[in-house]
N, C-alpha and C positions, 0 to 999 in steps of 0.2 A: 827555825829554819829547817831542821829536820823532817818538820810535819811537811812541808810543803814538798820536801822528796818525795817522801810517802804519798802525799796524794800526786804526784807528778807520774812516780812509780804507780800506783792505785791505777790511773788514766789509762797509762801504756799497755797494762795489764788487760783493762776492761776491752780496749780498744781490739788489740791481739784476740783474746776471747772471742768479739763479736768479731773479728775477720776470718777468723776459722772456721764460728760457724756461720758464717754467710758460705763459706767455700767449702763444708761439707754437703750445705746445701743442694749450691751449685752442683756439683761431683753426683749428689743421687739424682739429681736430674740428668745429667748426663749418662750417666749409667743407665735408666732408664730408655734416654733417647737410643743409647747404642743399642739394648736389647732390643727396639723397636727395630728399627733398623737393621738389625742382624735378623729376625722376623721376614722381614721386606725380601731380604736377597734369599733367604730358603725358598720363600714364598715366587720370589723370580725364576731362581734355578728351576724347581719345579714344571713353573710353567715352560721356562725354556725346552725341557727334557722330553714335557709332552709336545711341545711345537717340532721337536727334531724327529721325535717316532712318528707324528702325522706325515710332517716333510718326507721320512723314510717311506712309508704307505703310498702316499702319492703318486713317489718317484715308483713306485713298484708296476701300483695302475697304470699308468703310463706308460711304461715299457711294455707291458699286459698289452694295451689298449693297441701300442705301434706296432707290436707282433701281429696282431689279429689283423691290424690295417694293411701293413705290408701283405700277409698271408691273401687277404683279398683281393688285394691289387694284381701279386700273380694270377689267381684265379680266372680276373680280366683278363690279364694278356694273354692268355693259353687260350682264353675263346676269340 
């Protein structure tokens, strides 16, 4: 009768063991996915930071541009 604790206990054993490591498995795959992923949003940031210094340029031109428009438009009405 005892043996068959043992092998019952043995099972529970084995069972635990392989559920660990299926879920350390899991775990370095996840770790993986996060590092990918945290990858991702530097790589966003990034480009966000260059889309806002264009955005900034732009807006620059454009002020540039309606300066010199306006300036010529006076020029018209004085003639």
């Amino acid at each position: 009768m005892s043996f068959e604790v043992f092998e019952k206990l043995e099972a529970k054993v084995q069972q635990a063991v392989d559920t660990i490591t299926l879920l350390q498995m899991e775990i370095e795959e996840l770790k993986e996915k996060n590092n990918s992923l945290a990858q991702e949003v530097q790589h966003a940031q990034g480009s966000r930071e260059e889309l806002e210094r264009e955005n900034h340029q732009l807006k620059e031109q454009q002020h540039v541009w309606q300066e010199r428009l306006q300036a010529l438009l006076g020029r018209m009405e004085e003639v």
